[in-house]
N, C-alpha and C positions, 0 to 999 in steps of 0.2 A: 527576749531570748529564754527559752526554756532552761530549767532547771538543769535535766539530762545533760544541755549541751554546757552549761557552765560545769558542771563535775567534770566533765571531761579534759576543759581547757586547764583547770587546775591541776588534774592527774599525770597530763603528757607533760605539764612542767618538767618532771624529774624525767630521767630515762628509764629507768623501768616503769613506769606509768604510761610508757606509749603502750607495753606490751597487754596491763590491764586497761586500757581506754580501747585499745581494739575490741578486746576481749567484750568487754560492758557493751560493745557497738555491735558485737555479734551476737550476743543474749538480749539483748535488748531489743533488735529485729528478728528474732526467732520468736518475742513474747516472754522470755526466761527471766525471774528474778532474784536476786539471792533469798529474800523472802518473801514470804507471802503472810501479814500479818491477818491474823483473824480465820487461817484456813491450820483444822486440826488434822492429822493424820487420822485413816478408820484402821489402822491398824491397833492388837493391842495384845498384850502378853497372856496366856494363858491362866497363870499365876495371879494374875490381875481379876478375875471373875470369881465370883460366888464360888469358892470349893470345898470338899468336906471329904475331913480322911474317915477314914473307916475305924470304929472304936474301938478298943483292946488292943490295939496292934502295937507292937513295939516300935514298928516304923519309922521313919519321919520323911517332910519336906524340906529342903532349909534354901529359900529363897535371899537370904540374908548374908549367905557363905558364899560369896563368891571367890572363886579358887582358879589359877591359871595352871594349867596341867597339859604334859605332854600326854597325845594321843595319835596313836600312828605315827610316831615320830615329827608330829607337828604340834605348837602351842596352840594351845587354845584357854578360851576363859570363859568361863560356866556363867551361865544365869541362873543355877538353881542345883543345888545336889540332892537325890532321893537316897536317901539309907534304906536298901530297900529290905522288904523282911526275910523271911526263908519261904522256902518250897509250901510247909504246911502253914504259914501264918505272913502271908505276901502284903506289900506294902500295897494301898489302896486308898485312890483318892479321885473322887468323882465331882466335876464343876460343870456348871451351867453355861453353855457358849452362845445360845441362843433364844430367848424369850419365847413361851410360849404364848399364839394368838397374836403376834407381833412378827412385822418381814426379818426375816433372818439376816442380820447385819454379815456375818461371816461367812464365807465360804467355802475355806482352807486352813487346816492346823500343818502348821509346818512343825516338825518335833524333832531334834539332830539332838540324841543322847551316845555315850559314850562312856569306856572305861580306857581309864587311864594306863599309859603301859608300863609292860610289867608289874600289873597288879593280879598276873595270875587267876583272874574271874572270867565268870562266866554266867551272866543273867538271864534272862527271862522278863520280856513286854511285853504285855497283853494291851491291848487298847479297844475298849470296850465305846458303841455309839448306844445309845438311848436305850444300855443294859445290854445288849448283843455284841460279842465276839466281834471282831470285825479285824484285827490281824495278829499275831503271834512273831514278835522278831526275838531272839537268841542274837545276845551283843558278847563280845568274846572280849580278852584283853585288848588293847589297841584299836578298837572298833570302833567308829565314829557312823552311825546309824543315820542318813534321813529321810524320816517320813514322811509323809505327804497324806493326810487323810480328809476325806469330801467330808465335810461339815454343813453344806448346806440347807439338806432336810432335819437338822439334827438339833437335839436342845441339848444333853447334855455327853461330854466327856469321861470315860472313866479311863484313868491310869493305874493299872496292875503293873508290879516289880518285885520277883524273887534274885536272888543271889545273895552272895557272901560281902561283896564289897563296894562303894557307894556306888553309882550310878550318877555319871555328870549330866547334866541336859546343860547344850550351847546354843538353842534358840527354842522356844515355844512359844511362835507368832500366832495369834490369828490373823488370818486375809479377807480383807472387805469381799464381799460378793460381788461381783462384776455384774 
């Protein structure tokens, strides 16, 4: 008797075990498992790569401050806060997504940043691909931002940030290339 089918006789023992022993018998014929050992996700945090802020700045990143804050009158929880600089001296920080001479593992930065409400701000995104402009978003109080930018021919990231007050980011995923 297989394994599979002895879990099962075990689990239906109790009464709520009939309702997972179904369930195990419906993923189990679809191929589904709860894990899969040895298989690594090609996802990976942006903050995770090679990056480098730009010298003299007052700026910061702080990958470390995770903060749960209302935005749009909904919670949310930060992966990263940018203190960003001002107008004449903008926070700046350019990272490596994709190996040069090497197949582009990546091929989507997802970026959902945001300010917190009622904080009265009003910032400035620049998000530069391999030194070039490439979009310009204005996030206001309450504003929960997301971006979508093609990374696929691209090596590196650059994040530009002016305003007065932090600037939350709530995901900055890389996406495997399909």
């Amino acid at each position: 008797m297989s394994v599979f089918i002895k879990l099962i006789k075990n689990v239906c023992a109790s009464k709520s075990g009939l309702l997972l022993a179904a369930l195990m018998l419906v993923l189990s014929a679809q191929g589904v498992s709860a894990q899969r050992p040895g298989v690594e996700t090609n996802f990976a945090s942006l903050f995770s790569r090679s990056c480098v802020k730009a010298p003299g700045r007052n700026s910061r990143v702080d990958t470390n401050h995770i903060e749960e804050v209302s935005v749009g009158r909904r919670f949310k929880r930060s992966v990263a806060r940018i203190d960003p600089g001002s107008e004449t001296n903008p926070f700046l920080m350019t990272c490596n997504v994709n190996l040069q001479d090497s197949p582009s593992p990546f091929g989507i930065l997802t970026l959902d940043v945001g300010h917190e409400d009622s904080s009265g701000d009003v910032s400035t995104l620049n998000i530069y691909l391999d030194g070039n402009l490439s979009g310009s978003f204005t996030i206001r109080e309450g504003d929960v931002r997301k971006i979508l930018v093609d990374i696929a021919d691209v090596q590196d990231v650059a994040i530009e940030a002016a305003g007065d007050r932090y600037l939350y980011v709530f995901d900055a995923t890389l996406h495997p290339l399909n």
